[in-house]
C-alpha positions, 0 to 999 in steps of 0.5 A, spaced: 599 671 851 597 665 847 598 659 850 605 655 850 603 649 844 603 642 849 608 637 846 603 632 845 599 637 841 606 638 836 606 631 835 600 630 833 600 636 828 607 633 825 605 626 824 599 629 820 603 633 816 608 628 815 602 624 812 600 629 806 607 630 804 607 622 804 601 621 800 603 627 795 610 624 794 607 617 792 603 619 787 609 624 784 613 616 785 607 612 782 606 608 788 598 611 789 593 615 786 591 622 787 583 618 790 589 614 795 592 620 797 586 624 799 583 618 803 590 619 806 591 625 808 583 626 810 583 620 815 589 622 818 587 630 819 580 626 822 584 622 827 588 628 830 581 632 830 578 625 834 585 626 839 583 633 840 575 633 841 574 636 836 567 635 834 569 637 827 572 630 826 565 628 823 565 633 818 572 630 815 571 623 817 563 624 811 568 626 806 574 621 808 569 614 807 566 616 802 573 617 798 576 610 802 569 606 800 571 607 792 578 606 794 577 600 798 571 597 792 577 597 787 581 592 791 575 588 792 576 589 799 567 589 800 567 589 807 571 595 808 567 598 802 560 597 805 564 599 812 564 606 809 557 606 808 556 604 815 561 609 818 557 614 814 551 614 818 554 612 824 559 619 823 552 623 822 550 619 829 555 621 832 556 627 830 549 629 833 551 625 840 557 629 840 554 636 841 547 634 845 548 627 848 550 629 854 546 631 860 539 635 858 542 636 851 549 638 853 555 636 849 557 630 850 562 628 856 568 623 855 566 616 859 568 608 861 563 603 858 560 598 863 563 592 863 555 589 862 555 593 855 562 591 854 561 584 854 555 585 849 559 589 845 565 583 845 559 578 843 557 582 838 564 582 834 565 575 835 558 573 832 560 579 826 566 577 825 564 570 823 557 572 819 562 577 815 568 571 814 563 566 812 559 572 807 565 574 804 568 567 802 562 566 799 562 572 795 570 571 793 573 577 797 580 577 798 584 576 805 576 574 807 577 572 814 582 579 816 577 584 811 571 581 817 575 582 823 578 589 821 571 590 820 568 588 827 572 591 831 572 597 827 564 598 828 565 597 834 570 602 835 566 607 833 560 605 836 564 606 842 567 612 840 560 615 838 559 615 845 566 618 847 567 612 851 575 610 852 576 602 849 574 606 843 582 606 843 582 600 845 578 597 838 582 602 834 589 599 836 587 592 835 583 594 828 589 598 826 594 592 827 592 588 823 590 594 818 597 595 816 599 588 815 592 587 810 594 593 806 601 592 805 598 585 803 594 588 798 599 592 795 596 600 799 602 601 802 601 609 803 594 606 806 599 602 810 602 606 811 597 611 814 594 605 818 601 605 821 601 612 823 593 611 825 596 606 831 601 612 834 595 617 833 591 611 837 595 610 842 595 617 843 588 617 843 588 613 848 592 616 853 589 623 852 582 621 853 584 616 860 587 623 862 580 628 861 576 621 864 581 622 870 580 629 870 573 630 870 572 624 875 576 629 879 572 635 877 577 639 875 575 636 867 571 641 863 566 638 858 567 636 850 568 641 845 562 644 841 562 645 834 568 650 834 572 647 840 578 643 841 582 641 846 588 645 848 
């Protein structure tokens, strides 16, 4: 017998489906275009893959920052839009690090960060998010100082998240926090809107993950999916 789908599993399937039907209603309503729409629905199908270890979430996120880089360059939102040029390679590295960063080329293991690299990260994303602000006032970005900020906590979310630690959903609730504020600021409602949903997916995330850590840590935890697996 199959089995039972887990609540947590029927949840994060609804919210993304609610997602796409949100971002076809909003173009047939004129509140977004077709470009948004799709940006939309591919973060939100990513995310849920990323929840569920899915190594098929880097395939997804390559075709989602492509589109999102020219959404974000048309509302001169230049940091998110070089963002997305960023997590294009990253999401290439991570994708390979998924599948053979664990031990002798094994696929790689959910882990905690050590608290030496997490400082070093947190400094990092204080010295990026001040050189990003300054670069971005210069260059007449709009909302400069929050375009920086998202943008370092971002990239060192998926830097995290590349090695599957944990805190990557940490850096990812505090991105998206202030994410659907910036966009509905911006006039993005339905890319607020998804960010809003990306936060209960985050926390979601967050949750699985510390629970497949603990798990593991147990040894009772089996390690992360290859390129056709997904958690149950």
């Amino acid at each position: 017998m199959p089995r039972p789908i887990s609540r947590q599993t029927a949840l994060l399937a609804t919210l993304t489906t609610a997602v796409a039907v949100l971002a076809v209603a909003g173009v047939r309503l004129g509140l977004s275009t077709w470009l948004e729409a799709a940006s939309v629905v591919t973060g939100a199908v990513c995310v849920w893959l990323t929840v569920r270890e899915s190594v098929w979430n880097f395939p997804i996120s390559l075709a989602n920052v492509s589109l999102f880089c020219v959404l974000f360059f048309q509302s001169r939102l230049f940091a998110d839009a070089g963002l997305q040029a960023v997590y294009f390679v990253l999401s290439l590295i991570g994708w390979r690090l998924w599948l053979h960063g664990g031990e002798r080329g094994t696929a790689l293991r959910i882990s905690r960060i050590r608290p030496r690299h997490a400082g070093v990260m947190v400094a990092c994303g204080i010295v990026l998010t001040l050189v990003l602000w300054m670069t971005l006032r210069y260059a007449g970005g709009s909302a400069s100082f929050f375009d920086a900020l998202t943008t370092s906590l971002s990239l060192c979310a998926q830097w995290m998240l590349n090695r599957k630690h944990v805190e990557s959903w940490y850096a990812w609730i505090a991105a998206d926090l202030v994410y659907v504020p910036l966009y509905a600021y911006k006039e993005l409602y339905l890319t607020a809107g998804l960010y809003a949903v990306f936060l209960v997916m985050a926390a979601m995330g967050l949750m699985q993950w510390r629970a497949t850590w603990r798990a593991q840590d147990g040894g009772t935890a089996h390690p992360a999916p290859g390129p056709v697996g997904a958690a149950a």
